[in-house]
LOZAZA-741441 format. One record per atom (N, C-alpha, C, O): chain; x, y, z. Coordinates in steps of 0.001 Angstrom, whole numbers. Atoms other than C-alpha are relative to their C-alpha. Layout:
N
NODE,unit,xx,yy,zz
NODE,A,X,Y,Z;
...
END
This chain:
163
NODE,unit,xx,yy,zz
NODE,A,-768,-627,-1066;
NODE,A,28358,3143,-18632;
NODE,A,-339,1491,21;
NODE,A,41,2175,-930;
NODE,A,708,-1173,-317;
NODE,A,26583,6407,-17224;
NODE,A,1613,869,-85;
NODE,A,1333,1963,-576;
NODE,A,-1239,-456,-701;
NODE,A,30167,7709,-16477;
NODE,A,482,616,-1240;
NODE,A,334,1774,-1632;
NODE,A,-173,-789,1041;
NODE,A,31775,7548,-19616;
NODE,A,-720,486,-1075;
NODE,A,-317,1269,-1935;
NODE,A,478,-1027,1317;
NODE,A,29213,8420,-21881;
NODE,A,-516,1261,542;
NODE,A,-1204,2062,-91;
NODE,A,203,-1400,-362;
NODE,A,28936,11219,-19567;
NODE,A,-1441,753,200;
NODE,A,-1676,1960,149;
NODE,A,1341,-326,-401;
NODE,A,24862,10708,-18609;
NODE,A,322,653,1439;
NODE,A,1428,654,1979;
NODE,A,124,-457,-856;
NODE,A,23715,12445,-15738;
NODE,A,-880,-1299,749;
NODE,A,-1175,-670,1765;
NODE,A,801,1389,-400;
NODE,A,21621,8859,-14444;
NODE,A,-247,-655,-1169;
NODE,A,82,-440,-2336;
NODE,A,-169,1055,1041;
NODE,A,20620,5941,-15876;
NODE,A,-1311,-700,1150;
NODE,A,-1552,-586,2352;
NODE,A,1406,652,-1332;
NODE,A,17182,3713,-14761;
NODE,A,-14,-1388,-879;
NODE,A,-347,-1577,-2049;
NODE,A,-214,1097,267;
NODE,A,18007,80,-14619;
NODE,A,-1047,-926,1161;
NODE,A,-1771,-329,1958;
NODE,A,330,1318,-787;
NODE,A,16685,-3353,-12728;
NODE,A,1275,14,1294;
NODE,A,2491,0,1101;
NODE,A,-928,-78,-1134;
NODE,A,18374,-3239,-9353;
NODE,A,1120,-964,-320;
NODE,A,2257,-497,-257;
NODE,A,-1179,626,429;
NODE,A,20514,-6295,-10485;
NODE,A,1211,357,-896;
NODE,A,2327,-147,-1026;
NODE,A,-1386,-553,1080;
NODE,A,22417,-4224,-13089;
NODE,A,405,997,516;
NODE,A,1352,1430,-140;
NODE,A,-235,-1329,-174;
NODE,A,22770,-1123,-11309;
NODE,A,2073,-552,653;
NODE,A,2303,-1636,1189;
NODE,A,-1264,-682,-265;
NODE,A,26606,-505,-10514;
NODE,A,258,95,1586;
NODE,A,-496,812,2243;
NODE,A,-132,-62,-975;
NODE,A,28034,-1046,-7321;
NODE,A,216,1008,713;
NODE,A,-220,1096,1861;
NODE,A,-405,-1135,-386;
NODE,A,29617,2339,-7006;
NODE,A,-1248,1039,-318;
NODE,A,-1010,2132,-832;
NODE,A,742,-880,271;
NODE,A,26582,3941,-7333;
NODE,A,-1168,780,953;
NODE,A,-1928,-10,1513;
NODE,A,1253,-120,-554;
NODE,A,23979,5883,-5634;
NODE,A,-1413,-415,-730;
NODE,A,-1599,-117,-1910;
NODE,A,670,420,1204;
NODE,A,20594,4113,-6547;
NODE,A,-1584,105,1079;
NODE,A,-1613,-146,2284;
NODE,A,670,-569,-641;
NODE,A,17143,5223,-5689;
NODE,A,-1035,-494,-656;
NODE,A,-1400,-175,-1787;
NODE,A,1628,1238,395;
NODE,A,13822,2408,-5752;
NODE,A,-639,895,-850;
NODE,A,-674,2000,-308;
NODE,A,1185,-528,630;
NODE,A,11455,3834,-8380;
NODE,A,-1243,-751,-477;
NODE,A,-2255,-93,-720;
NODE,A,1170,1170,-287;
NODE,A,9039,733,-8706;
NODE,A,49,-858,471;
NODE,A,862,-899,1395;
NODE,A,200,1406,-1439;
NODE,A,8298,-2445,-7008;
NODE,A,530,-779,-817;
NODE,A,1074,-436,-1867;
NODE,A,-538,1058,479;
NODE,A,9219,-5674,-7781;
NODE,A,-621,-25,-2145;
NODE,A,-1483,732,-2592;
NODE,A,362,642,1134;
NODE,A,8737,-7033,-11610;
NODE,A,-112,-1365,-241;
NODE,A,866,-2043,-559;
NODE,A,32,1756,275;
NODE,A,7330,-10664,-11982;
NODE,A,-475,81,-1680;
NODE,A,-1225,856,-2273;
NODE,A,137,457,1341;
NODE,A,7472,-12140,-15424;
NODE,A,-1083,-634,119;
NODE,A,-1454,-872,1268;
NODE,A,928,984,632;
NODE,A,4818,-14118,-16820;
NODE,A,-46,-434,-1428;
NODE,A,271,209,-2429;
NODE,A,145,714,1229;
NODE,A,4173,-16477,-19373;
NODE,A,-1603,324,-675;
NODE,A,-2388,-319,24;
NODE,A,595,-69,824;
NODE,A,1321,-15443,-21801;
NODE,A,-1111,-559,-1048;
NODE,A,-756,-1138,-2075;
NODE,A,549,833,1492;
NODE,A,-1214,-16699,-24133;
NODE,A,-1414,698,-238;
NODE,A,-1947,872,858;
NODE,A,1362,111,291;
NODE,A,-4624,-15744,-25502;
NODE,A,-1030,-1146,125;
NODE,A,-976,-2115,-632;
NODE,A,741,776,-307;
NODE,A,-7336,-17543,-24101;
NODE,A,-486,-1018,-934;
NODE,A,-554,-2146,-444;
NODE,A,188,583,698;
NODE,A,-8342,-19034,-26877;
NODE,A,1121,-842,-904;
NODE,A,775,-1855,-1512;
NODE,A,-983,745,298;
NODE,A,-5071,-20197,-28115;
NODE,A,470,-830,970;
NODE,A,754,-1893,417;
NODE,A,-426,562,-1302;
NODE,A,-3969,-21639,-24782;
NODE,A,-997,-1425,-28;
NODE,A,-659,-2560,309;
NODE,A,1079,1252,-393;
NODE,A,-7546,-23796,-24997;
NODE,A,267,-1061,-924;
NODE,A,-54,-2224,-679;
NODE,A,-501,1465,1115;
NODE,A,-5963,-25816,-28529;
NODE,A,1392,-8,702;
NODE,A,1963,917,125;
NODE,A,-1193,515,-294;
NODE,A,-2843,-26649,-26977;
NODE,A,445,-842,1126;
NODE,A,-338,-948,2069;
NODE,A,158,1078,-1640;
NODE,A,-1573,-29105,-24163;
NODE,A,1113,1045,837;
NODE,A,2121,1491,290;
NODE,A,-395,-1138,-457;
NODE,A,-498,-26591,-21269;
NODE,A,1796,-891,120;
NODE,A,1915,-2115,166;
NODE,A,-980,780,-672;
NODE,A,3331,-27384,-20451;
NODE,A,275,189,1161;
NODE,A,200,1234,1808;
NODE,A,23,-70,-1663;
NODE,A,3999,-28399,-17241;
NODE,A,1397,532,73;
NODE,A,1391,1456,886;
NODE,A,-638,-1102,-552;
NODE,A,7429,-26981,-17199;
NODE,A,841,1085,-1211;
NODE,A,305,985,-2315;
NODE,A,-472,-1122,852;
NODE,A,9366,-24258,-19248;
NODE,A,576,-721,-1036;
NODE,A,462,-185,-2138;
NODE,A,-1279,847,622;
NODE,A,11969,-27182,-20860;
NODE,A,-1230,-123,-1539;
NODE,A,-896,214,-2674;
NODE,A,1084,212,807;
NODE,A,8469,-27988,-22890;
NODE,A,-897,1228,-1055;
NODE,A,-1916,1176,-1745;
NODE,A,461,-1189,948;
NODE,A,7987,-24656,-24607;
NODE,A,535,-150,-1314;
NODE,A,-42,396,-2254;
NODE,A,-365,564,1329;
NODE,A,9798,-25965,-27407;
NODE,A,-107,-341,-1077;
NODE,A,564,-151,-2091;
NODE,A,1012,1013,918;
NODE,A,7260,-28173,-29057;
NODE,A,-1095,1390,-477;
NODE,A,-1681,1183,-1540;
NODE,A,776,-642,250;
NODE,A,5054,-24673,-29044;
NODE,A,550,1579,-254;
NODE,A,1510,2165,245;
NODE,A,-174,-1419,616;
NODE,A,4859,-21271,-30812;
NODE,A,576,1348,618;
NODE,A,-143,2282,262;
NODE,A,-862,-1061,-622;
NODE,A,6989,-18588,-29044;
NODE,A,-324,1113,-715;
NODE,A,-480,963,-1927;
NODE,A,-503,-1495,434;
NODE,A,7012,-14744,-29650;
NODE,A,1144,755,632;
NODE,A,1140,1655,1472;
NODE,A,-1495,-689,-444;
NODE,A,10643,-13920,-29215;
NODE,A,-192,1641,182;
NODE,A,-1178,2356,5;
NODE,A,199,-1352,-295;
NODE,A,11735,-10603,-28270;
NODE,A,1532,613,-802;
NODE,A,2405,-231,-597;
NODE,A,-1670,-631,354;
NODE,A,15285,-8616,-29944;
NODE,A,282,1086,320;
NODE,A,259,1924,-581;
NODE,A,-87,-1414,-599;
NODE,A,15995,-5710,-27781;
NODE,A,1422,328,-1276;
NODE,A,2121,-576,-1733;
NODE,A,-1041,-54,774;
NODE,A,18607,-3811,-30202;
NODE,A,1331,329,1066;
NODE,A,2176,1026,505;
NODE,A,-1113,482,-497;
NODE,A,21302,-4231,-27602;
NODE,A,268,-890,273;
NODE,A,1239,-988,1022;
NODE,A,-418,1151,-178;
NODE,A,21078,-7814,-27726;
NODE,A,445,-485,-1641;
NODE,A,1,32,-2666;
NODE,A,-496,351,1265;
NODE,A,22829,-9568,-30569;
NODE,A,-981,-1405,-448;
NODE,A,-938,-1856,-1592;
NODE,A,863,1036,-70;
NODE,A,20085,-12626,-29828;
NODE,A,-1395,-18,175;
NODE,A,-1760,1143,-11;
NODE,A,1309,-217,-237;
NODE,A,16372,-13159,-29146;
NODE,A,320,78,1796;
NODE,A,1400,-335,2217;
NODE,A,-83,-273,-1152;
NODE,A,15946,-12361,-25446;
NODE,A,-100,-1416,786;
NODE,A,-756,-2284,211;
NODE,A,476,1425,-576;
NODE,A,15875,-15486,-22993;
NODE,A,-831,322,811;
NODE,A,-902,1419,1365;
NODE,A,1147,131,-838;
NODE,A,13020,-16435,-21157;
NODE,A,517,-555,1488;
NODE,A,965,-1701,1500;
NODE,A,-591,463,-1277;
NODE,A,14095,-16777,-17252;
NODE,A,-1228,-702,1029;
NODE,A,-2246,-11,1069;
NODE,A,1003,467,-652;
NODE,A,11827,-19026,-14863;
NODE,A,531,-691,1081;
NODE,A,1394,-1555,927;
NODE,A,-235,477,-1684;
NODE,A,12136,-19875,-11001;
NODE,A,-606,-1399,360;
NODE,A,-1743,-1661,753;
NODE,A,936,1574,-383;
NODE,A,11698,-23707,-10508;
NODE,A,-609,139,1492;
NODE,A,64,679,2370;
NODE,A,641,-300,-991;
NODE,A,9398,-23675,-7814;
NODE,A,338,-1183,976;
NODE,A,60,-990,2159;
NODE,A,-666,947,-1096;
NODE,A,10955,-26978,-6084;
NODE,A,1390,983,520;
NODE,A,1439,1473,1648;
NODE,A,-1522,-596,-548;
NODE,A,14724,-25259,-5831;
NODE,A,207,1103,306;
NODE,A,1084,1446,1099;
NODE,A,17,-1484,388;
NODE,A,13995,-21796,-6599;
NODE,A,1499,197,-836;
NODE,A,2172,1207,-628;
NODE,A,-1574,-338,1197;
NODE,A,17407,-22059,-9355;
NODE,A,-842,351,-1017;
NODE,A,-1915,-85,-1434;
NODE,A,620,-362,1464;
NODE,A,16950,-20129,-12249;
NODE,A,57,-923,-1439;
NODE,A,1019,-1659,-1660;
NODE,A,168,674,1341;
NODE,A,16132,-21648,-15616;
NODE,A,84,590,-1072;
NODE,A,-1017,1122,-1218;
NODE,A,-66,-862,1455;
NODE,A,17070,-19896,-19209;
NODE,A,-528,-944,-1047;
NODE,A,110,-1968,-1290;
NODE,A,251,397,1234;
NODE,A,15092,-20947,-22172;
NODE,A,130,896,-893;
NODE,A,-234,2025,-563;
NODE,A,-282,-812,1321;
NODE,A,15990,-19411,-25621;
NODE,A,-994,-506,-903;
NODE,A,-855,-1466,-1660;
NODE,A,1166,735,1121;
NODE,A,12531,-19725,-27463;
NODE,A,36,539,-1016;
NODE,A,212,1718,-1326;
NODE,A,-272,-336,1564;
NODE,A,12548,-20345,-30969;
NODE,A,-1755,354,-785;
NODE,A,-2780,-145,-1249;
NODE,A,1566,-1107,756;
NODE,A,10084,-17410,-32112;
NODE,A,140,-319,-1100;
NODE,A,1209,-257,-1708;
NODE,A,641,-261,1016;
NODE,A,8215,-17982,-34806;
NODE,A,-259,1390,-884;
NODE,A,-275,1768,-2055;
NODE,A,-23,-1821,216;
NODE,A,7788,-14266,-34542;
NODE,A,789,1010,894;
NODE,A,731,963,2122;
NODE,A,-938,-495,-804;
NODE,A,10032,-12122,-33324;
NODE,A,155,1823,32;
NODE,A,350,2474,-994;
NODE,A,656,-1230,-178;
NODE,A,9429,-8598,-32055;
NODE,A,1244,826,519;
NODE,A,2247,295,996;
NODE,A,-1433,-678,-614;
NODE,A,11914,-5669,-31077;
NODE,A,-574,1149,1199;
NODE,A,134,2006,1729;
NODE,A,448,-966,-1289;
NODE,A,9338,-3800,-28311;
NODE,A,-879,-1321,211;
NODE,A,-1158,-2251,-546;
NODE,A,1108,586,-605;
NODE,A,6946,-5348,-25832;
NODE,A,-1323,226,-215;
NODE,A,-2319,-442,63;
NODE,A,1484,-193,378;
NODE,A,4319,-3652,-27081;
NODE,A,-267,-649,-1386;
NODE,A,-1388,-1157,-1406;
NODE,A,-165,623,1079;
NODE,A,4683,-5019,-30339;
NODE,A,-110,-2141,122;
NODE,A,-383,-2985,-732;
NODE,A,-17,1146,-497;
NODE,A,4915,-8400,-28421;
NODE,A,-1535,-556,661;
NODE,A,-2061,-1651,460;
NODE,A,1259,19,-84;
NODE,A,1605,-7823,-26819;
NODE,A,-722,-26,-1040;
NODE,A,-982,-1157,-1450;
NODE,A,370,223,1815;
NODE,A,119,-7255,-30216;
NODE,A,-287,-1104,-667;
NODE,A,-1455,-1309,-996;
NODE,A,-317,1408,267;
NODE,A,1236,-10744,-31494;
NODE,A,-1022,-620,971;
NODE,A,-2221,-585,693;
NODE,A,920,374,-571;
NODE,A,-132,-12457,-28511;
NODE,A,-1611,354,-143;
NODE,A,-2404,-585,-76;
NODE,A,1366,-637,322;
NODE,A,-3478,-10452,-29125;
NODE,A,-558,-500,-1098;
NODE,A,-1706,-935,-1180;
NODE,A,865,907,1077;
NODE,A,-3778,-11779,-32491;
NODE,A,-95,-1080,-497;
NODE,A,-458,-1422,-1622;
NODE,A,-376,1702,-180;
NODE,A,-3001,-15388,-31537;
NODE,A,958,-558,-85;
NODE,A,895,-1739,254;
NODE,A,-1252,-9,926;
NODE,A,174,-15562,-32890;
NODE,A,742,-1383,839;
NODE,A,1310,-2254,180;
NODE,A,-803,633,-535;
NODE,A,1617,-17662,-29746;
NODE,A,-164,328,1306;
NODE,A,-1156,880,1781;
NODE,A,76,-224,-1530;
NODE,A,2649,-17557,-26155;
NODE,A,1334,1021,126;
NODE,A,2158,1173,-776;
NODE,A,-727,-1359,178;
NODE,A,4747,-14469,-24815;
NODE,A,782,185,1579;
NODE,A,97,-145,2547;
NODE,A,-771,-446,-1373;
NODE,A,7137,-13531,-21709;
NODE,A,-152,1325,137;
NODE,A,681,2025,-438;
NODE,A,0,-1623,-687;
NODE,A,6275,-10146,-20371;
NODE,A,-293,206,1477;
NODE,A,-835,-538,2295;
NODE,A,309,-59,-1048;
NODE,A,6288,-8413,-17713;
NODE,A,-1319,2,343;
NODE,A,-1946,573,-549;
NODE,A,1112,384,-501;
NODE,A,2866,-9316,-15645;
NODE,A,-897,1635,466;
NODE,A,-2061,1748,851;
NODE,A,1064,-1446,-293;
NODE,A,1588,-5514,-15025;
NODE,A,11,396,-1256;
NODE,A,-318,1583,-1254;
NODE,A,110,-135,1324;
NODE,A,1752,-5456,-18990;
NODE,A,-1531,-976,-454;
NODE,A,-2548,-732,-1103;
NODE,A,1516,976,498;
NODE,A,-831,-8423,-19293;
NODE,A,-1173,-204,789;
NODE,A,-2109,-978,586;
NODE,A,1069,20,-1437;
NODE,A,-2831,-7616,-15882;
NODE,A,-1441,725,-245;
NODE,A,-2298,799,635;
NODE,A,1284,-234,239;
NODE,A,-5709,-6111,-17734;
NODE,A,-720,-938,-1025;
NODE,A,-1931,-1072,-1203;
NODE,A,841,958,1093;
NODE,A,-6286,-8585,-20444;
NODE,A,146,-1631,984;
NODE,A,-557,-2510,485;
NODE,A,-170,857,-949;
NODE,A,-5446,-11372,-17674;
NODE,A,-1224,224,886;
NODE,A,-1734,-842,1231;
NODE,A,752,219,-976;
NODE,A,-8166,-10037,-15248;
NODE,A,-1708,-2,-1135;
NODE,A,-2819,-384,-766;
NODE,A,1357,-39,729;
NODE,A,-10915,-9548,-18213;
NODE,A,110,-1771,-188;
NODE,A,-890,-2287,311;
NODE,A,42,1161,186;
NODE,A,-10193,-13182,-18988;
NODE,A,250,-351,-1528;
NODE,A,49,-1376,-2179;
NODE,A,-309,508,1437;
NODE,A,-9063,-12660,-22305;
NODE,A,1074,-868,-243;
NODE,A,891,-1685,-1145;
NODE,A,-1506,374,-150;
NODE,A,-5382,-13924,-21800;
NODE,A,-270,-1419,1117;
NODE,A,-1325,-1640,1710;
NODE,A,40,557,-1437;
NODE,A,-4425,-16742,-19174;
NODE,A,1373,-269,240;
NODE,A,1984,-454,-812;
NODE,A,-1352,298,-110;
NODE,A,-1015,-17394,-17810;
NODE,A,388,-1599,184;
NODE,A,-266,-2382,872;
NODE,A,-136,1535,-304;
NODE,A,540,-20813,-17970;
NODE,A,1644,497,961;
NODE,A,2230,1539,1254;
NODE,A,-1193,-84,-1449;
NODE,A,3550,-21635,-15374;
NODE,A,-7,445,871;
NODE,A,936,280,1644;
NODE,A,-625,-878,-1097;
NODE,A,2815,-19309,-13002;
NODE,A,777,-400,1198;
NODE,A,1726,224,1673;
NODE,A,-1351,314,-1259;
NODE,A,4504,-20984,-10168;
NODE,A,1003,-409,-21;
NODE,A,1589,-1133,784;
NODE,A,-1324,279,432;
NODE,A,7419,-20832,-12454;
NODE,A,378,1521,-48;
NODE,A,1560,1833,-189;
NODE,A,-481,-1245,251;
NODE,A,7314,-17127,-12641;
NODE,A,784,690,278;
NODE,A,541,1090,1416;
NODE,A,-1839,-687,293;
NODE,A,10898,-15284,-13071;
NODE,A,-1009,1515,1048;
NODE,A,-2068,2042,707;
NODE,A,301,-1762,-639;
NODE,A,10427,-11702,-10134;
NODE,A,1590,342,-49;
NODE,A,2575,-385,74;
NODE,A,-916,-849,268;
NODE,A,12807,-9290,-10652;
NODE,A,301,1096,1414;
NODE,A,-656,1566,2029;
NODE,A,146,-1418,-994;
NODE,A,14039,-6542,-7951;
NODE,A,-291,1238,-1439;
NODE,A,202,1225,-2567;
NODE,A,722,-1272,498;
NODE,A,12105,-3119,-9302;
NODE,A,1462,528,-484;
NODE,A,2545,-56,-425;
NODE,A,-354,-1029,1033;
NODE,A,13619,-347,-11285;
NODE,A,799,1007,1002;
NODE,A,142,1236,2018;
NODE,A,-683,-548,-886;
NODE,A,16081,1716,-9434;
NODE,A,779,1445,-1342;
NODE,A,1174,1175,-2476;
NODE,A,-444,-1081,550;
NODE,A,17303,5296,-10846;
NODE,A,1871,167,916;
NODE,A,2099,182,2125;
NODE,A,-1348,204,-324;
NODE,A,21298,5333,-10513;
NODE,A,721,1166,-303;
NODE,A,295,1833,-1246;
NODE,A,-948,-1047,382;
NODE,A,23849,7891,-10672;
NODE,A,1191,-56,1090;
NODE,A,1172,-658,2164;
NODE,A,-778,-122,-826;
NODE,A,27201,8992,-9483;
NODE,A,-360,995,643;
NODE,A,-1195,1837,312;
NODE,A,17,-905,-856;
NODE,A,27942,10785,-6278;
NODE,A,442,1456,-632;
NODE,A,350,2515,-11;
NODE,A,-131,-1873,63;
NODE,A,28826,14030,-7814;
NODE,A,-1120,534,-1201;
NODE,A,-799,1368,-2048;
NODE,A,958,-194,619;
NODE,A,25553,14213,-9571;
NODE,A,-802,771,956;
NODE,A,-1118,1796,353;
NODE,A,559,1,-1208;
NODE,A,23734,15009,-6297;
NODE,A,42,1846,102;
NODE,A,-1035,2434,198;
NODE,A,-406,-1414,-25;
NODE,A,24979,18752,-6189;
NODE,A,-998,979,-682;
NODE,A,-1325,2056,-183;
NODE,A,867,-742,1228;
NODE,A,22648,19981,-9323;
NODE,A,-1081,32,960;
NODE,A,-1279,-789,1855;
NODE,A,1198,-449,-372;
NODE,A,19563,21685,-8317;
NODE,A,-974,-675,-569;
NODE,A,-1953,-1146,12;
NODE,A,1562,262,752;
NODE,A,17343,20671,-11096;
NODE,A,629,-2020,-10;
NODE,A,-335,-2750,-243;
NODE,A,-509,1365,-892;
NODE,A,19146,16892,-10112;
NODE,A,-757,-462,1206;
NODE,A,-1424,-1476,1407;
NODE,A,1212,378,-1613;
NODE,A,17452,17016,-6601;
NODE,A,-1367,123,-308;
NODE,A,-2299,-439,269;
NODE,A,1728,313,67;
NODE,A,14281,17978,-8390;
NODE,A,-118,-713,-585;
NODE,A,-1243,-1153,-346;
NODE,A,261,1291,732;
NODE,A,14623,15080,-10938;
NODE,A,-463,-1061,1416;
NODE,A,-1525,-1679,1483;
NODE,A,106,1445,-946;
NODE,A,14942,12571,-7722;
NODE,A,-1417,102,892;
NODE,A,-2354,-652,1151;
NODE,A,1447,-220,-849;
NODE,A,12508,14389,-5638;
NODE,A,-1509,-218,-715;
NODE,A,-2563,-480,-137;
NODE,A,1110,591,674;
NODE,A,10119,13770,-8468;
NODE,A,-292,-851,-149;
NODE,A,-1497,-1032,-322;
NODE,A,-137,1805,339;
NODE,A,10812,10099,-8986;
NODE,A,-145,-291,1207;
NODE,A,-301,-1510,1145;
NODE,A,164,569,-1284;
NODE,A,10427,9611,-5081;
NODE,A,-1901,436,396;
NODE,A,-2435,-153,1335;
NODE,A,1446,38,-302;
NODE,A,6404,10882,-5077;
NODE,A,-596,-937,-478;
NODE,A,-1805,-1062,-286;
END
């Protein structure tokens, strides 16, 4: 809560931002993807849907404001209803970069965001399985209250985040 702990903003996923808030786009959408090293992906049988990640090697995630491993969210592509799997990492990481890493040295398959794995994805090192299960997110939105707006070096924070 920006309010009472008395921040001046706060930069969330448009879904969490605060109703009472002023909130101001700072990136585009975020699509998830599912993960793997090319070469790990080629010993395994791909699963056809998320329920089937189970049987295979996960790299969990533990943000330290979760009390759990992070869930993996995926868009059935018949209904478009969301799907939560809670994969049981083998390895379990507390940054994404640290998560990339893992994946890199075979370790398993990985949920990140897709402009995280879009260079080892287009070299062909990586390949994504599910994609037309892939979880998009609304973008990154910079939030604050209305009596934030007033500050000088405030309007140049926003005016910077809007080039």
């Amino acid at each position: 809560d920006i309010v009472t702990e008395r921040f001046d903003a706060g930069i969330r996923l448009g879904q969490f931002v605060e109703k009472d808030m002023i909130a101001l786009r700072v990136s585009p959408d975020m699509r998830m993807a599912l993960v793997a090293r090319a070469d790990f992906a080629a010993n395994i049988a791909p699963p056809p849907t998320p329920a089937d990640l189970a049987a295979l090697p996960c790299i969990a995630l533990r943000l330290p404001s979760f009390a759990n491993t992070l869930a993996w969210e995926f868009a059935d592509p018949q209904s478009g209803k969301s799907l939560k799997i809670q994969p049981d990492g083998q390895f379990v990481c507390n940054q994404n970069a640290l998560v990339k890493q893992a994946v890199q040295a075979g370790l398993g398959l990985a949920w990140l965001p897709r402009d995280m794995a879009a260079a080892e994805l287009a070299r062909g090192e990586w390949v994504e399985l599910l994609a037309d299960w892939a979880m998009r997110y609304e973008g990154y939105y910079l939030y604050y209250p209305s009596r934030r707006a007033d500050s000088a070096v405030f309007r140049a924070l926003v005016a910077c985040m809007q080039e």
